[in-house]
C-alpha positions, 0 to 999 in steps of 0.5 A: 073563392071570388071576393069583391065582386062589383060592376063596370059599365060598358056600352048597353053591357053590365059586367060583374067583376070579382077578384080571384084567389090569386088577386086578380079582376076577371069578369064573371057574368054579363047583364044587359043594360035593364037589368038591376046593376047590383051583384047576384047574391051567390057571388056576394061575400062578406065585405071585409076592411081590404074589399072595401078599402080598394074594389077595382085595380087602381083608385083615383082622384087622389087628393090631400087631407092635410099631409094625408093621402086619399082616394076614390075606390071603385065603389066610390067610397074614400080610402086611406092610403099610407104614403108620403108623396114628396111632391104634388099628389099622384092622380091614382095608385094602380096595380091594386092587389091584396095580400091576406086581408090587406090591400095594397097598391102601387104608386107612379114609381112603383112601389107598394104602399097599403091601401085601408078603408077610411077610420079602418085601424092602420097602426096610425093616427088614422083619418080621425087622428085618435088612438086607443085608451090610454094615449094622451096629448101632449103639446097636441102631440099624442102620446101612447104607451107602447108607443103609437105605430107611424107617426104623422107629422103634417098638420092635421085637420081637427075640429075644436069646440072654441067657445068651450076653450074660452070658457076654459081661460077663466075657469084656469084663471080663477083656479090659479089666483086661488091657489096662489092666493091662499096662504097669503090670506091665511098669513093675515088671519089673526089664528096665531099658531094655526096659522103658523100649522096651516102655512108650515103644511103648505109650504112642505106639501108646496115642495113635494109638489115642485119636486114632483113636477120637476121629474114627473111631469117636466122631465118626462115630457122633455123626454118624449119631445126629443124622442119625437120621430118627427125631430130625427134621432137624437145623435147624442142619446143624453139629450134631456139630461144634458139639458136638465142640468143646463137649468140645474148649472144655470139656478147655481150661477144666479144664486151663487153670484147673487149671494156673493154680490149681496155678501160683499156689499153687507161686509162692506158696510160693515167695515165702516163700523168699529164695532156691531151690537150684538145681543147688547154686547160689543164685539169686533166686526171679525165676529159678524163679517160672515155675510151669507149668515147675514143675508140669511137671517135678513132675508129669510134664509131659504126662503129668501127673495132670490131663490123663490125668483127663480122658483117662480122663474121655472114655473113661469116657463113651464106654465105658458107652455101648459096653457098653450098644450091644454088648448090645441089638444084635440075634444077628445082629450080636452075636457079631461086636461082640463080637469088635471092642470085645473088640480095641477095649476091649483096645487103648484099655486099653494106651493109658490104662495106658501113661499111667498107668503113667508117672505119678509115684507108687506104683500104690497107690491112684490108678493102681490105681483109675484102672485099675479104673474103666476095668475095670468101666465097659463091662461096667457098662454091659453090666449096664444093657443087659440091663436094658433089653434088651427096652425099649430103643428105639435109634431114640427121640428121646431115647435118639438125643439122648442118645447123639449128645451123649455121643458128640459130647462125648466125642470133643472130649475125646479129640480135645484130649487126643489132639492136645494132650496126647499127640501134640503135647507128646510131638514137637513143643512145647518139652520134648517126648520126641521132639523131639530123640530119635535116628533109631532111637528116633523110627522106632520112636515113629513106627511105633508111632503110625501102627500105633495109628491104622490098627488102630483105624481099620480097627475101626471097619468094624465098630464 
């Protein structure tokens, strides 16, 4: 059987080239020069991905596509070849053979690399640069389950709808204000105990949201990040965790010395009195010198302005770093990011406004700038993203470093806020709002947390 069967031209000759079984050319017939240049029907065969992809024993005029390699084949069509030249492209491969339906070539040293049909399915990324269901990028990185065969990790060409992405910008800006903004205009509302039901539910659903956020979606990224091929393999395998815990180990240091520091200078004001009123009563300041009983009740125990600081803290970090991954991502994968992070934005705004809306004090100016600084970050980050847009290299061993770490950090601090400051001392340590509630108050509180949990979870199929 002769397959791939093509012309070559010489002098006034025509001759009719075909690859035989054992993959070599021979010349099968002559026709003169006015005759049609076209292959005789009887040795026609059906063109499959390896004919197409390399019809002569060598292809030529090689040239870059980004980090890509491709080349001319005999029929003068553009064909992918799977190599990763270390210096200037070569000018051909030659020796071009198939073996089963795959065609390979040989390049200037020797070696064998494959040869496919440009778009053909090569176990890459492709010319195209897309994937099969189910992938989804991350930080212009795409992910698939299973994995996704080679990675390349060059730069590479993608065109982007521009104007769409701008358009964007303010539809994530509008998105957060409202979300952030919402229990702080329900606080004003003159509801009485309504309110109070509303801001309860938003800030239980707030915390089911953050703890999902912190594993779901933070931890798992910085998973993929520092399991990159493009970073090299890992020589300690504990890589993220280690890196979570640095955030966990660093929210423990803020928060313990600044209750220590704000404990200290309440004792020490406190000794200046003989003695302090308390329920109309004279006591001895031994009986009031617990400082940290102090801060809490002054400062709204664990909603206090320290802890919902570095809640924001890990948000904002996270946030820049969702903006700048919702932009450079490819169209194929835009419009659907879009509409997760315009539900991820929006919820992760109910559940920072609901604790700031609790906090002591007038909205003007703290909570207020609290709230704009998580208005403006994703869609700041957004801004740098179109800046880049055509530079960026998600698969770079910095940029991946660099994210897996600000990922990893910023999950340990979401971790330790979520756990500890709003899980743990909202229902179980001493003081905490749910730990004596009545059935109905802690159904709902509970419902609530669960509800928080799931919906982020459930995005983070997507994001």
């Amino acid at each position: 059987t002769y397959t791939g069967c093509h012309n070559h031209t010489s002098g006034n000759e025509v001759l009719l080239y075909c690859f035989g079984p054992n993959g070599q050319e021979t010349a099968r017939e002559t026709y003169a020069v006015s005759a049609p240049l076209t292959t005789p029907a009887p040795n026609a065969a059906t063109t499959t991905a390896a004919q197409s992809a390399g019809q002569t024993t060598a292809v030529t005029a090689c040239h870059g596509h980004g980090s890509d390699v491709y080349c001319i084949n005999g029929a003068g069509a553009e064909v992918l070849v799977k190599a990763t030249p270390t210096g200037a492209f070569p000018a051909a491969y030659t020796g071009c053979h198939a073996h089963g339906s795959s065609q390979f070539c040989l390049d200037p040293s020797g070696g064998e690399v494959a040869v496919v049909a440009e778009g053909a399915s090569s176990g890459g990324e492709g010319h195209s640069g897309e994937e099969g269901a189910g992938c989804h990028e991350h930080g212009g990185v795409l992910h698939c389950p299973g994995g996704a065969g080679e990675v390349d990790c060059g730069l590479r060409e993608r065109e982007f709808d521009v104007g769409f992405r701008v358009g964007s910008l303010f539809i994530i800006l509008v998105t957060s204000m409202l979300g952030v903004f919402i229990p702080l205009i329900f606080q004003k509302l003159p509801f009485g105990s309504v309110t109070q039901w509303v801001l309860l539910i938003l800030k239980q659903f707030g915390t089911g949201i953050i703890i999902s956020t912190a594993f779901i979606h933070l931890y798992t990224h910085a998973d993929l990040m520092f399991a990159n091929p493009c970073l090299g393999e890992m020589s300690y395998e504990g890589t993220t965790a280690a890196v979570v815990m640095a955030g966990i180990f660093l929210c423990f240091l803020i928060e313990y010395i600044g209750l220590r520091v704000v404990a200290a200078r309440t004792a020490k004001d406190d000794q200046s009195t003989e003695h302090v009123a308390v329920s109309g009563k004279e006591v001895s300041p031994e009986g009031s010198q617990n400082g940290f009983a102090i801060l809490d009740h002054h400062h709204g125990g664990a909603n206090n302005k320290l802890s919902v600081a570095v809640m924001e803290a890990g948000i904002l970090f996270h946030s820049i770093l969702i903006g700048l991954t919702l932009v450079v991502s490819s169209d194929r994968f835009f419009r659907t990011l879009l509409i997760v992070i315009v539900f991820h934005q929006f919820f992760e705004g109910l559940a920072l406004g609901a604790r700031i809306a609790l906090l002591p004090g007038k909205i003007f100016p703290s909570k207020f700038l609290m709230c704009i600084a998580f208005t403006l970050i994703t869609p700041l980050g957004m801004a740098i993203g179109l800046g880049v847009l055509n530079s960026f290299n998600g698969n770079n061993p910095s940029t991946v470093l660099t994210f897996g770490v600000l990922d990893a950090v910023s999950a340990g601090i979401l971790i330790w806020v979520g756990l500890v400051d709003m899980w743990a001392r909202d229902w179980v340590i001493e003081g905490g709002e749910l730990l004596n509630s009545n059935v109905i108050k802690t159904l709902v509180a509970g419902t609530s947390l669960v509800l928080g949990v799931i919906l982020m979870s459930i995005l983070g199929k997507w994001a």
